[in-house]
Steps between C-alpha positions, in 0.01 A plus 500: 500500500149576638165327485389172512822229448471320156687135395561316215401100553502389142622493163502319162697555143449344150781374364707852284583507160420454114146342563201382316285625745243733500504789729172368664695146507811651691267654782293183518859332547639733779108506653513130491864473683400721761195316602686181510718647762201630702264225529346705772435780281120537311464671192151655737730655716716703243361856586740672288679447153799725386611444124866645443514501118718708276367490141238254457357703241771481257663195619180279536229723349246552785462709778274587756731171659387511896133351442623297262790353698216401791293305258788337419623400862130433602485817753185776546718759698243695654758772648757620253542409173730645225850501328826687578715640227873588573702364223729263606409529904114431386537186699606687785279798464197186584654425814579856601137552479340166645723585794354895480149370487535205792730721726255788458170239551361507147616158471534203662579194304639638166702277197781710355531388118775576241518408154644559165512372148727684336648231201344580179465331179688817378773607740518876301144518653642367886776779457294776411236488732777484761618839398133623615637494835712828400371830457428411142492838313836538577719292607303174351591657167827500567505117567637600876403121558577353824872268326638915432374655824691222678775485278562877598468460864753202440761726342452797710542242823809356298640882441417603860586254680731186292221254491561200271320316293619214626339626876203519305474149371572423829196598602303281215723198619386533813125512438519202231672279750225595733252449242624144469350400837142665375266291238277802468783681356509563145864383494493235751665264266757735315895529661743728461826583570642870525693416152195408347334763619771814357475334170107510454366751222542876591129670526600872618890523554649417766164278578514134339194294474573357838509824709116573338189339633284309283115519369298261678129356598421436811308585805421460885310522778556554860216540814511786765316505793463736831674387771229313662449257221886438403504171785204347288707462197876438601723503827786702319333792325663808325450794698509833278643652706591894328427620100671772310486670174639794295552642176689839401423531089370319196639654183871420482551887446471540880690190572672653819816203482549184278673344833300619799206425525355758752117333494654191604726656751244742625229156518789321681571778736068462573513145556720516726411776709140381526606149580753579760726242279760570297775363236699290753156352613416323147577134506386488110379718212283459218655750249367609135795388303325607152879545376816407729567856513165534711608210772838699556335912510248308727763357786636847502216737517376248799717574698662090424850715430616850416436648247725387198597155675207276329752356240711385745190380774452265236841391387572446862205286584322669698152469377523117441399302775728528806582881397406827655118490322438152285324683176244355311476084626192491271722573176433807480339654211786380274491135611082473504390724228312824578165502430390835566201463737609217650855557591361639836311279612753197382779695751239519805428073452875484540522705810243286671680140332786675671313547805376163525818340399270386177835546260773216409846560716665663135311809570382491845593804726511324822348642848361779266316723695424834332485585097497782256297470163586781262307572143614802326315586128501695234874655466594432826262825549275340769588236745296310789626288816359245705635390814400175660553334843508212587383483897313662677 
């Protein structure tokens, strides 16, 4: 990576799930937890504001979010101010471009904010505005919903390669149990057990309720800095430390493989030759696992194990913690709820809780020294990395 270095030195989540909140109220929440961990940090120094936010116009009814979102927190960004849109890596897309705009010296001080309110007095409303996501003329007719675009990847991988679904719920067990060591989780206080977990309600077959992510509110915030104000703010910051992204088509007619993922490959391949790192160098990933499917493509087109072998990575243990790559300490998207824009920017406060040893001993990844954040969106048509370090 070139240009000036950029680090992550704070971060603060509302609590995910089915809330009463407001959209304004969930940003106000996440604004308000990151300032309590900063006490250094003045709302007069915030140069920058980044809004990652997926549908606020049909989900909360407003837009033109980014000014309103600094009212809100009490900042007059005099630098950059406006809102990323990227689906499901929205939250992302606003750190990929506070780092841009502080690495490139646009920026200096800039709050990276990621919010969504996606439950709906009507849930057939919440449903269809998620199918705006598709290329809606023609595969949005054809109800080519993310539960069936999984469920096909799912039973190609299964016909390919003998996945099971009971690797798959694997994957959700996992992520629960981590979720139970996370009270900003959406399922912090909900157990399961792999039995339970086969017998839940089929939603696209073979994917039961538990291998599918759920519709949440929620938000957060983090704070990035150039390197020469990191030291004011924290001892241990998050150094970004390489960025990727790629995408190869968007109507499913050009849909190159249901079980490679060549964006995400191709991104990975990026990352790592830019960072000088690479798959054996990853203490712990953040992965999008929208649908357990995702979590197992994901460890595969990594590089995390070849290419067929993500079934068995996770029936062997090796992305819990003490495996090869401990996957998703957070919860993952299954275990916390995935609010669109703030997904993102919920998996970056982990990677510096991580960092700063911040997390309970269920979930902590210990000596953790470099991590992967991954967002893909859309139908797994476009996908973004972060890598983070933690030293110098």
């Amino acid at each position: 990576m070139s240009g000036r270095r950029v680090a992550l030195v704070g971060g603060g989540l509302s609590v995910f799930g089915v809330r009463a909140a407001t959209w304004g109220e969930l940003v106000q929440e996440a604004g308000r937890a990151l300032f309590a961990r900063l006490p250094e940090l003045a709302g007069k120094d915030v140069d920058s504001l980044f809004v990652g936010a997926a549908q606020p116009e049909r989900f909360a009814f407003q837009s033109h979010v980014a000014p309103l979102a600094a009212e809100l927190l009490g900042l007059r960004p005099w630098k950059v101010v406006q809102r990323t849109e990227l689906a499901c890596a929205s939250g992302q897309s606003a750190i990929r471009s506070a780092y841009a705009a502080i690495a490139a010296g646009l920026s200096d001080v800039a709050v990276a904010v990621g919010v969504e309110k996606m439950n709906l007095p009507s849930m057939a409303e919440a449903n269809t505005s998620m199918a705006d996501v598709l290329d809606r003329p023609w595969d949005g007719v054809q109800g080519a919903t993310a539960p069936p675009f999984f469920a096909m990847c799912a039973q190609r991988h299964m016909k390919e390669f003998g996945t099971t679904p009971e690797q798959m719920a694997r994957v959700s067990l996992k992520n629960h149990a981590f979720a139970n060591s996370n009270p900003t989780a959406q399922f912090y206080e909900k157990r399961f057990t792999l039995e339970k977990l086969q017998k839940l309600p089929m939603v696209a077959p073979p994917l039961r309720l538990g291998d599918c992510s759920s519709m949440t509110d929620g938000a957060g915030a983090v704070l990035l800095v150039g390197e020469e104000l990191a030291r004011r703010y924290t001892d241990t910051p998050a150094w970004i430390a390489g960025t990727a992204q790629s995408t190869d088509f968007h109507n499913l007619a050009n849909l190159p493989s249901l079980t490679e993922w060549g964006a995400l490959r191709r991104a990975g391949q990026e990352l790592y030759r830019t960072s000088g790192l690479g798959p054996g160098d990853i203490d712990f990933a953040e992965l999008h696992d929208c649908f357990t499917i995702s979590e197992i493509i994901e460890y595969e087109d990594l590089g995390f194990c070849p290419k067929g072998s993500g079934g068995r990575f996770i029936e062997e243990g090796e992305s819990e913690l003490g495996g090869r790559v401990p996957v998703n300490p957070r919860g993952g998207l299954l275990g916390c709820g995935h609010p669109l824009g703030a997904t993102g920017i919920a998996q970056a406060v982990e990677v510096l809780d991580q960092f700063q040893s911040r997390v309970p001993p269920a979930r902590r990844v210990a000596g953790a020294e470099v991590a992967m954040v991954h967002n893909l969106s859309g139908s797994a048509n476009v996908h973004s990395l972060m890598l983070y370090r933690r030293g110098n």
